[in-house]
N, C-alpha and C positions, 0 to 999 in steps of 0.2 A: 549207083549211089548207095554209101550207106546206112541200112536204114537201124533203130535200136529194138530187139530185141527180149534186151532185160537190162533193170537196171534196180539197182540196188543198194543200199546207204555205202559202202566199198566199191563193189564189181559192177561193170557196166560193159554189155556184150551187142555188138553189132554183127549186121552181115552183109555180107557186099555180095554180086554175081558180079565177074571179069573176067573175060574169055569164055562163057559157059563156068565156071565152075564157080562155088558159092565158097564164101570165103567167110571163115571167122574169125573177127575180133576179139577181145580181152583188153577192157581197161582198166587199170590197175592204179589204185594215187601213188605218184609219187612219194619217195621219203629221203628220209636223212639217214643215214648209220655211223658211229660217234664207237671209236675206240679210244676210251682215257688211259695215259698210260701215267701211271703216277711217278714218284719222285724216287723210286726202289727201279722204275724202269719195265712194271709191269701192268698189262692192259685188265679193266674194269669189265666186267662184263657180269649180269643182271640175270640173277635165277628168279623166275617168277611164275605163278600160276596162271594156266592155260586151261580153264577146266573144259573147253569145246576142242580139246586135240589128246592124242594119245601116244602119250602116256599127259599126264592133265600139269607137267611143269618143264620147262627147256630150260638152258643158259642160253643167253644172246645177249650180243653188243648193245649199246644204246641206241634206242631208233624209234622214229616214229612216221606217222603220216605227211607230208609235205604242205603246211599249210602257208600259202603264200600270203591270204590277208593278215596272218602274223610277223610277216619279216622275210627275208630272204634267207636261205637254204642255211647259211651258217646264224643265223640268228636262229631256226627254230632248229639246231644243233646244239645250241646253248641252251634253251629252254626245256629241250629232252633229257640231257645231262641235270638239269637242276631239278627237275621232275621225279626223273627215276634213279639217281643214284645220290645229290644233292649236292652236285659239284659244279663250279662254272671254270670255264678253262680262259686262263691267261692267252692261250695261242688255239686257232683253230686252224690245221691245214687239210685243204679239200685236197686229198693225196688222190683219188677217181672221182669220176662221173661217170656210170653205166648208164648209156640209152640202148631201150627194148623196144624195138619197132617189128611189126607181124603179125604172127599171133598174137603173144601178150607186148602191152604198150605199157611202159612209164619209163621216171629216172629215177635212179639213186646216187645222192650224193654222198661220197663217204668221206672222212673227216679223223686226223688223226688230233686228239684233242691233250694239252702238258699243260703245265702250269693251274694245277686244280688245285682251286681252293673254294673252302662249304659255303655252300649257298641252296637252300633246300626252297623250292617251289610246290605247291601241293599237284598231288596226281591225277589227274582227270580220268585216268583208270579205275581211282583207287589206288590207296595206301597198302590194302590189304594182299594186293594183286605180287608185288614186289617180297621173294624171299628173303632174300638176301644177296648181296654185292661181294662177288666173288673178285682174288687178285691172280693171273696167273702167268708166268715168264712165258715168253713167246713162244721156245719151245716147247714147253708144258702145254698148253693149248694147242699148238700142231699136232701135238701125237694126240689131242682129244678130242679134234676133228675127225682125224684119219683113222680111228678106231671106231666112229660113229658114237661117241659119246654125248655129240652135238651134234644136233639135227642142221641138215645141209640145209642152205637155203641162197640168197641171193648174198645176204651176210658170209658166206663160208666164200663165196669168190673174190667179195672187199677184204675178208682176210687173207687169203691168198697173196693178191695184191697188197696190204699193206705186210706179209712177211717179206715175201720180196723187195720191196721197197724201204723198208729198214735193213735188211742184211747185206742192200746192196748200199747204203747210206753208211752203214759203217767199218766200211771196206776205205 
């Protein structure tokens, strides 16, 4: 049976014994991750301050926690797009769903988002957290992953997946 651990306003960690050996959990919330590509063709993504990581700011896609008593995955896709870059998208397409089952548990739903037009929501982060909204063509972001310019993360495999999935789209 498993039992909790630790548990945290984020992470929440369990442990199980099966077959003798003691197993650890990782739960993780669920989220969104929301690539806007605009009307040039190119994808939005969000430099913003991180001061508990280092280096204290990243680029990344638009995303957040998975909160279901708001709406369903692509409503609170909309609502992170209007949050933090202050756009709502005409079209939402859930291009993946990544489920994490084992060690670390959740999903991510990711989202390619067109049809932007401004609609600015206030930030529950903070205003101040948000650099600035970078534009950059697909290729230009590829090689700024693959140089480590952008820190890898669960986002670096939704983009993956969404370059493949446009390149083979417009074939």
């Amino acid at each position: 049976m498993e039992k909790e651990v630790y548990k945290g306003q984020i992470v929440r960690v369990t442990e199980e014994k099966i077959e003798g050996i003691n197993w650890e959990r990782v739960y993780l919330p669920s989220g969104v991750i929301v690539f806007p590509i605009n009307d040039q063709g190119q994808i939005l993504m969000v430099e913003e301050k991180r001061p508990h990581e280092n280096p204290p700011f990243r680029i990344k896609p638009v995303s957040g926690i998975l909160e279901l008593d708001k709406g369903s995955p692509e409503e609170n896709a909309q609502r992170e797009m209007q949050e933090e870059i202050g756009f709502k998208a005409k079209s939402l397409e859930n291009f993946w769903t990544s489920t994490s089952s084992g060690t670390v548990n959740n999903v991510h739903y990711f989202y390619i988002a067109r049809g932007l037009t401004p609609s600015k929501f206030p930030n529950p982060d903070g205003e101040d957290t948000i650099i600035s909204i970078k534009a950059f063509d697909i290729e230009e972001l590829m090689e700024k992953f693959l140089r480590d310019e952008i820190r890898w993360s669960m986002s670096t495999l939704g983009f993956f997946k969404l370059y493949h999935y446009l390149r083979k789209a417009s074939k």
